[in-house]
N, C-alpha and C positions, 0 to 999 in steps of 0.2 A: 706613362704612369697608369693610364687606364689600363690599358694593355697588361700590366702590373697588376693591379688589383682584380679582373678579369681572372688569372691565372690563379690568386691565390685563392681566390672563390671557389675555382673549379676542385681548388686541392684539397680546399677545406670542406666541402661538398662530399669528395669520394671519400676522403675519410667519417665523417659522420656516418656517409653509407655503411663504411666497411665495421666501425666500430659498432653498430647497434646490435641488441644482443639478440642471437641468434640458437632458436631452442629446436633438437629433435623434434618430429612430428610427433611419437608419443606424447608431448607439452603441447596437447590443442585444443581448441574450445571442444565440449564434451568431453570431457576428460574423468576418469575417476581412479580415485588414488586409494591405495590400502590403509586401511586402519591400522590400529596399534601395534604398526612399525613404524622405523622411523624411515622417512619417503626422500629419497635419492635423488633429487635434480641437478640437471646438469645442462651447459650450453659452453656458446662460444662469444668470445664479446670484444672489444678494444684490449688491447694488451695490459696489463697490469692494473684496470680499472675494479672499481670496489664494485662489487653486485650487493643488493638485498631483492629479498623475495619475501613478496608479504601477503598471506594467507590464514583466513581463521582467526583474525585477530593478533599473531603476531608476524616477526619477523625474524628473517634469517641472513646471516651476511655471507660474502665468501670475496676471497681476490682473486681475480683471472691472473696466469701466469705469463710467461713472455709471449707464449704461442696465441693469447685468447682465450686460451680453457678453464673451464670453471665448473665446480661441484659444491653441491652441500645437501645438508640432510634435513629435511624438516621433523620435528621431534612430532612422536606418533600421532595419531589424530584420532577422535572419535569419529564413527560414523555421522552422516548424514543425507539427507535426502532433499535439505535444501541449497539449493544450486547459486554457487559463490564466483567471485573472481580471485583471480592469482594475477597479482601484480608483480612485476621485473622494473627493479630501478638501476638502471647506471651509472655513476658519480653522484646518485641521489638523483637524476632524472627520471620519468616513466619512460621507459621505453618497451616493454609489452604488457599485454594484460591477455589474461584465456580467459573464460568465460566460461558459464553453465559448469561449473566442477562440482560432481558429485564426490563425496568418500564411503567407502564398505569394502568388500571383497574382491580382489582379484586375483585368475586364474588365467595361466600363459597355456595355450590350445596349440598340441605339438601333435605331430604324424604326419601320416598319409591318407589318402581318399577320403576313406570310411569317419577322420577327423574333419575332413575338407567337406563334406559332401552336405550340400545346402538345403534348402529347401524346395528351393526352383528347381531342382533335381527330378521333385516326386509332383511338382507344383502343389505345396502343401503350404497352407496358408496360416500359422500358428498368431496367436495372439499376441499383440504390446502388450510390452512391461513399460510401464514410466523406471523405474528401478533399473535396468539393464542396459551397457553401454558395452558397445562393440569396438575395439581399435583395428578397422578393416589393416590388413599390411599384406598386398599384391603378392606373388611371386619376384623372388630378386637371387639373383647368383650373383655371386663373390670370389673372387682371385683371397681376395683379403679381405678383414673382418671391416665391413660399412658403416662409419660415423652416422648414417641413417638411412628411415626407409625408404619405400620407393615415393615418388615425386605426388601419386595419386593414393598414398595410404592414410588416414583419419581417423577419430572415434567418431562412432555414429551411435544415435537412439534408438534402443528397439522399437520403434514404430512401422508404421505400415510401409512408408516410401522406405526400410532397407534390410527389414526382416527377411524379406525372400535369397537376403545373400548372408546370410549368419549360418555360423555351421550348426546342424541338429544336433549333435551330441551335447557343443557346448553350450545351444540357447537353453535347451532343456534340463540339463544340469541347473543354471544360471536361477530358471525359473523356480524351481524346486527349492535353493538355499537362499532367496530371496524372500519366496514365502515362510517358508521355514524359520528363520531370522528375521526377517523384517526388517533386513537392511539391503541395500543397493549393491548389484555385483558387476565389476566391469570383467571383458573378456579381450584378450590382447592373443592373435589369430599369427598363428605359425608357419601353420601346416604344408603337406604341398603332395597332391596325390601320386604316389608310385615311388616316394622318393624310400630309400633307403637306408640305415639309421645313422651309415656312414657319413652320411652327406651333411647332418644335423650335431657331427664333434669338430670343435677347430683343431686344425694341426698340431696343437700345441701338448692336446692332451693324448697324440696318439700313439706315444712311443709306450705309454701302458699297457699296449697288447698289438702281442708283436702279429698279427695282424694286421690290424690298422697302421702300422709302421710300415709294415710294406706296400699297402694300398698308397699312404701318402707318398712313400718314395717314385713306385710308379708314376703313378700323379705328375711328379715332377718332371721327372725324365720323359714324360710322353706332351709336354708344354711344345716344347719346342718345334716337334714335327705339326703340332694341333696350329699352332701359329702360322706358323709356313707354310700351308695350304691345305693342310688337314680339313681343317673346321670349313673354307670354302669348298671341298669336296664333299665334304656331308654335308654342308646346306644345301648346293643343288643337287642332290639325291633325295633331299627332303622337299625342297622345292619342287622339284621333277615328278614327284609321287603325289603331291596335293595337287599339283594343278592335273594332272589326270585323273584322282579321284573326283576332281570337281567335276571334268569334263563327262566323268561316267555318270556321275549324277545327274550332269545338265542332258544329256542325253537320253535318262533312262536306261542305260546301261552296268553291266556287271564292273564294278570296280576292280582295278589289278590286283592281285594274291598281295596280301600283306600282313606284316604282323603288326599289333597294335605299337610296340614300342616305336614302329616306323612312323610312327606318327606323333613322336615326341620331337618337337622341332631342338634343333645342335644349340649350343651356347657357346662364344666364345671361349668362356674361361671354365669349358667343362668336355674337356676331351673324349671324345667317344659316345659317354653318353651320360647326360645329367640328373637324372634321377640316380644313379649309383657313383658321380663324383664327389671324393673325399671334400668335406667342408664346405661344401658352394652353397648348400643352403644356409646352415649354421655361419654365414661369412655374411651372405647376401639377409636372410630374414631374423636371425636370432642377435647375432650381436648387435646390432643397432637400438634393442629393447632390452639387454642384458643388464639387471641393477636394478630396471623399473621396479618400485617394489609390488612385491606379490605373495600370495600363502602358498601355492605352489601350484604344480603343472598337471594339468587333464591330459596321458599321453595313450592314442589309439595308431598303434604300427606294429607290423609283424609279417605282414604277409609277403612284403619285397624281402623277407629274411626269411622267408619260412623255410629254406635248406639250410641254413647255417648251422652248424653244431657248435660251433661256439656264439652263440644268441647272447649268452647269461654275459661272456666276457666282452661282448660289444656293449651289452647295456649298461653296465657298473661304470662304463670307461664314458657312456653318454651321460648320464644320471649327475656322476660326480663333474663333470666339467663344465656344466650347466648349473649347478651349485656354487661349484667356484666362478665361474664369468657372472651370478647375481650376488659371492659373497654373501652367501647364504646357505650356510650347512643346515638348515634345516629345514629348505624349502621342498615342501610335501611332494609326493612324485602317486598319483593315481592313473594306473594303468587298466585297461582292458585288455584280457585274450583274446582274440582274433571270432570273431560268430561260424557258425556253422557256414559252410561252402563245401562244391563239390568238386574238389581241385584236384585236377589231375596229374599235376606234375609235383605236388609235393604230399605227406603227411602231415596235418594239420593239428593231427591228434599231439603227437610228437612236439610241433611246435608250441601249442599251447603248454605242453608241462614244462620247455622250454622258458617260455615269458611267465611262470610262476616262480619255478626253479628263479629268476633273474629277479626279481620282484622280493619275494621274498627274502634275498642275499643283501640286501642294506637299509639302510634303518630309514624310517620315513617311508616308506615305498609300499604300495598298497596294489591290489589285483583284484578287478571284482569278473564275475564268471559272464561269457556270453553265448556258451552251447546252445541256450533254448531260444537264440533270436538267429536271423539271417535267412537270406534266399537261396533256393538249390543251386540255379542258375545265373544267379546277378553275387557280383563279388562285393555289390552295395547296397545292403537290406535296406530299406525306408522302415524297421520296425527298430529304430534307437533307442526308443522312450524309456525300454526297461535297463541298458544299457546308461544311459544319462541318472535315472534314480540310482542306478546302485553304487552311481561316482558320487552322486550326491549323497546316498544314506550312509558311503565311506567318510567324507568328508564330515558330516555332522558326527558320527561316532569316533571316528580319530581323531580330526583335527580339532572340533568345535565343542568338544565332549558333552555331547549328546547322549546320555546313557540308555534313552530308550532309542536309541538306533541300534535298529541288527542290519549288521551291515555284511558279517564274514560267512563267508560261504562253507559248509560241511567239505570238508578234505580228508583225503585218505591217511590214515596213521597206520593200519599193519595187516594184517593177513595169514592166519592160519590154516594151515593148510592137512585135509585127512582124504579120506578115500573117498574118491568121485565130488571134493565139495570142500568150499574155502568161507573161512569166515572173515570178514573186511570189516575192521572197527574205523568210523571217524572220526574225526575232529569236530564236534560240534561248536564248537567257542560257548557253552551253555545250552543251546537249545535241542530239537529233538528231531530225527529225520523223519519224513513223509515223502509217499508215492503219491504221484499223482495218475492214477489211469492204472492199467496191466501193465504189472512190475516188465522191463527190460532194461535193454542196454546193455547186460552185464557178458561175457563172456568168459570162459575156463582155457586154458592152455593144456588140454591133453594131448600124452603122445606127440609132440611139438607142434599140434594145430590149436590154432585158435577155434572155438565151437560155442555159438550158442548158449546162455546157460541159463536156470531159471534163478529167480531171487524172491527172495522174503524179507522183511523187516524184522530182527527178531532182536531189539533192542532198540530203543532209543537213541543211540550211538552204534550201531551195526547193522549189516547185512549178509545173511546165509545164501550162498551163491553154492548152485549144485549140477550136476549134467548126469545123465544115463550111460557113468561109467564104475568100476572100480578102482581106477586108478587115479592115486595122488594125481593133484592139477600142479604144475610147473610154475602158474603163473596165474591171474586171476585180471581183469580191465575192466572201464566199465566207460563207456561213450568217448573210446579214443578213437577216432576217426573224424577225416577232413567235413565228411557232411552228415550230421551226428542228431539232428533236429528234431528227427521223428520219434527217434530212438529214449529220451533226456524224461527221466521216470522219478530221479531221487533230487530231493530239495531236503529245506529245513521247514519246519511249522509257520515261517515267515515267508514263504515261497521266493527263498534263493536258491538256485537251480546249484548242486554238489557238483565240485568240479570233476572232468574227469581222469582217469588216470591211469598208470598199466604199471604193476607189480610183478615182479617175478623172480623163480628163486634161483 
């Protein structure tokens, strides 16, 4: 009989274990949630067990289904900045509670490097915010999309003990519409440096450019070999290369010839090579936070694309299926072009009008300029600041309808064209253009060469671009080129640097 009662203990035991509800890491003390939307939670719990979630003064219910799964929406919430608990009740028990929950803003931080790139980078030591909450989320690749993140990912406080690992782009933004508003911003961390923008769409959405429909097809068909000794043949070739870089370092000696991507260690379920495998990010980092609610996404990537010529139809295909996975057609999309660098294997110029062209083509979707920041030689400027304001001065003026925010950049509208000399009208969005320094940048297409050319402001909304010729110019540019920094002459009265651009007839 004991023996009896012993056993039913233990069964009755593992089940309590297994029933108790069970929330994404996104659902963890420091946590902070969007405002006036309505906020998405979700977990896993004993099978058909009644949930309430009660926050703010009220509650909300939901029934887990046969599997444990459970969702519901908390109805919108105002801001705040004092710091609450979120209780989980199951069959009317407590069975969790988070802690320290702030509500205000937040923004999902998607790319590569230059979005990843911290601040122990430059060891740059920025100030707390009591207002700004960070949801750290590790690198994680996926075969399939991940019920959650990785085992070590959290919100954290911007304070001292974990500022030094917050990405610059997005603390500084953060900072900026915190004070601005005067409400709290949380920032939920994406990114993953070198990756590519394929890696960032699931499968599901890729048959929209047939492109990407072939990427993921390969993808499929190269599993099998990747399994069967692939992936152990690239790891100890990856293996084999660190420990003799190490060895040349422990030695003082010259390291073996290598290229940097050889120093991307292989992933099982990313054949070949993980920064350019279809969905492994978007599987491993994205879907696991997909729904959390948000006003929309901070995205800095381009440069692992910067030969593609179809940029614009990868990015419509990323934008929108990242809309759809938060059910949310109108979650905001702020992008940056790519900063001045001195690249030698691609056109930079090219690809920036590239990521405008692509930005520009669906609604929500916003672009702010970065020619006048970046290093000749580091593909990762530590000069973000003016980059993070103008995602911020976008945000207050589109999203937050801030009317004294100038936020859009002077763009090219047309170009007329006479003998030796081209007139280039803007787009001001209202205001007026200004030089800063001795007019450059601009160049004339004579004769099929590109050349030098002088300019003047001769309008509010223009510029007279001229060269020592007589003949009609072909074409007229003005700061298209990969490292363009020195060159970057033409802004608005608000000092936004005009984007730039290459016309021709």
């Amino acid at each position: 009989m004991k023996k009896h009662f012993a056993i039913a203990a233990l069964i009755l035991g593992a089940t309590q274990l297994f029933a108790e509800i069970q929330l994404p890491r996104i659902f963890s003390d420091n946590i902070l949630l969007q405002r006036e939307k309505p906020v998405k939670i979700w977990g896993t719990a004993d099978a058909n067990a009644k949930i309430d979630v009660e926050f703010a003064g009220t509650k909300k219910s939901a029934t887990a289904d046969a599997r444990g799964k459970w969702s519901l929406a908390l109805s919108p919430l105002e801001a705040s900045t004092t710091p609450r608990e979120m209780k989980f009740y199951e069959n009317g028990k407590l069975s969790k509670t988070v802690a320290n929950v702030l509500v205000g803003e937040v923004w999902i931080l998607g790319g590569q490097s230059n979005m990843e790139m911290t601040y122990s980078w430059r060891k740059i030591n920025p100030k707390p915010n009591g207002k700004i909450r960070y949801f750290k989320n590790p690198i994680a690749l996926a075969e399939k999309p991940a019920d959650d993140t990785s085992p070590n990912s959290r919100w954290v406080a911007a304070d001292k003990n974990n500022l030094h690992a917050f990405s610059m782009i997005g603390y500084g933004f953060a900072q900026y519409i915190a004070e601005k508003l005067d409400i709290p911003v949380g920032l939920v961390y994406t990114a993953r440096g070198g990756a590519k923008m394929e890696t960032y769409i699931p499968f599901e959405a890729m048959d929209a450019s047939q492109y990407l429909k072939s990427r993921r097809e390969n993808y499929a068909k190269s599993l099998d070999a990747w399994r069967n000794g692939g992936y152990q043949k690239a790891k100890k070739k990856y293996d084999d290369l660190m420990a003799a870089i190490a060895k040349a370092k422990a030695e003082n000696k010259t390291p073996p010839k290598h290229f940097s991507y050889q120093k991307v260690k292989p992933d099982p379920v990313a054949p070949d090579f993980p920064l350019s495998t279809p969905a492994v990010h978007f599987n491993g980092m994205v879907a696991p936070v997909a729904g959390y609610a948000a006003r929309g996404v901070l995205w800095y990537q381009g440069e692992s694309n910067s030969r593609d010529e179809n940029f614009a139809e990868q990015f419509a295909v990323l934008v929108n299926s990242w809309r759809n996975a938060w059910s949310d057609k109108s979650l905001v999309w702020i992008a940056t072009e790519i900063a001045s660098f001195d690249a030698k294997d691609a056109d930079w110029g090219k690809t920036r009008q590239r990521q405008r062209a692509a930005s520009h083509a669906l609604p929500d979707s916003y672009i702010v300029s970065a020619i006048d920041t970046g290093e000749q030689k580091d593909i990762h400027p530590a000069d973000k600041a003016a980059i993070s304001e103008r995602m911020a001065l976008t945000a207050l003026g589109a999203v937050y309808g801030d009317k004294s925010a100038v936020y859009k950049s002077p763009e090219f509208k047309s170009a007329k064209y006479s003998a030796g000399s081209a007139e280039v009208l803007f787009e001001t969005f209202g205001g007026k253009l200004a030089g800063k320094g001795q007019p450059r940048g601009f160049e004339l297409k004579i004769d099929g060469k590109w050349v030098p050319a002088k300019a003047v402001l001769s309008g509010a909304d223009r510029v007279k671009v001229s060269a020592e010729s007589t003949a009609v110019p072909q074409g007229v540019r003005y700061a298209f080129k990969s490292w363009v920094k020195p060159e970057v002459w033409l802004y608005n009265q608000s000092g936004l640097p005009a984007f730039g651009f290459s016309d021709e007839k």
